[in-house]
C-alpha positions in Angstrom: 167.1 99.9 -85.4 165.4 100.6 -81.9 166.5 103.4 -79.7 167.4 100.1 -76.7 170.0 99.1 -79.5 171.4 102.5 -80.3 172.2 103.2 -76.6 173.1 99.4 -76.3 175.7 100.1 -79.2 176.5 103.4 -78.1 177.3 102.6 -74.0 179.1 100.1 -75.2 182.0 102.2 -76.3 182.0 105.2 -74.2 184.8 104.2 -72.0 186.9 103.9 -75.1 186.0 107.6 -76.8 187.0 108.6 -73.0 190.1 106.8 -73.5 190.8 108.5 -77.0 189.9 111.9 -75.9 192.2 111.8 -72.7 195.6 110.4 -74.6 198.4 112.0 -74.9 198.3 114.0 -78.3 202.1 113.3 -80.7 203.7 116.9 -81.3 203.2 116.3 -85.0 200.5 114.7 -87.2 201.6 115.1 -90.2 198.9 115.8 -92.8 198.6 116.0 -97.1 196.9 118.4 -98.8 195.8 117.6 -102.3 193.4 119.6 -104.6 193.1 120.6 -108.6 191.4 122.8 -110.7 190.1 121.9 -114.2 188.7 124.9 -116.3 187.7 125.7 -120.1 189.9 128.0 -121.5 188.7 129.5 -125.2 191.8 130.9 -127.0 190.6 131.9 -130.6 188.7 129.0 -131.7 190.5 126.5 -129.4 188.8 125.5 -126.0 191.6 123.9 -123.9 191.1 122.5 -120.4 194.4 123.1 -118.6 194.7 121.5 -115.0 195.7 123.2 -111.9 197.5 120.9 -109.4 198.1 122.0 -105.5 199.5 119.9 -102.9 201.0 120.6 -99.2 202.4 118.9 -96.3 205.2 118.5 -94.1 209.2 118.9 -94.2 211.3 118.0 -91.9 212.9 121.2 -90.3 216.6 121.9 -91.4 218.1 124.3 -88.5 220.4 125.5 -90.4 217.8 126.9 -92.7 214.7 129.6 -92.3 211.8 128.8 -94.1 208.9 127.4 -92.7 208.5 123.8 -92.0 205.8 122.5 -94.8 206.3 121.9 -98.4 203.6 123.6 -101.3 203.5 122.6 -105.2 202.0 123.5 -107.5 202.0 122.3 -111.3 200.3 123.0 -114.6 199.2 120.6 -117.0 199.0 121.9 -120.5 195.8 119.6 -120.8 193.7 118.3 -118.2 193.3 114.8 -118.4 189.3 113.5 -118.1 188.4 110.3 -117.9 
């Protein structure tokens, strides 16, 4: 691809990453966290793989509650599943 065709491409959307970057932003994006954890595990002669799952996002407030407004879990698997 030429340079002429990169700018070409590139001043042809300027005015709309302006755009983007000047709108007004939401007061909440909410967002998912999801991540795991698979290790070998020797007990005696046995090598298991247990399986380590994390995941957090958002909860809806509840006023009449304190606790911070996000939700984390977090859950074992005897045996990690590989495919």
């Amino acid at each position: 691809m030429s340079r002429e065709s990169v700018s070409r491409v590139t001043d042809s959307v300027v005015e709309e990453m302006e755009a983007w970057r000047q709108r007004p932003l939401n007061r909440i994006y909410p967002l998912v966290f999801i991540d795991a954890l698979v290790m070998k595990i020797r007990q005696g002669r046995v090598a298991n793989r247990p399986g380590l799952r994390l995941s957090q996002g958002p909860q809806r407030p509840d006023p009449r509650l304190r606790r911070p407004d996000h939700h984390l879990a977090i859950s074992i698997t005897p045996q990690a599943q590989t495919r």
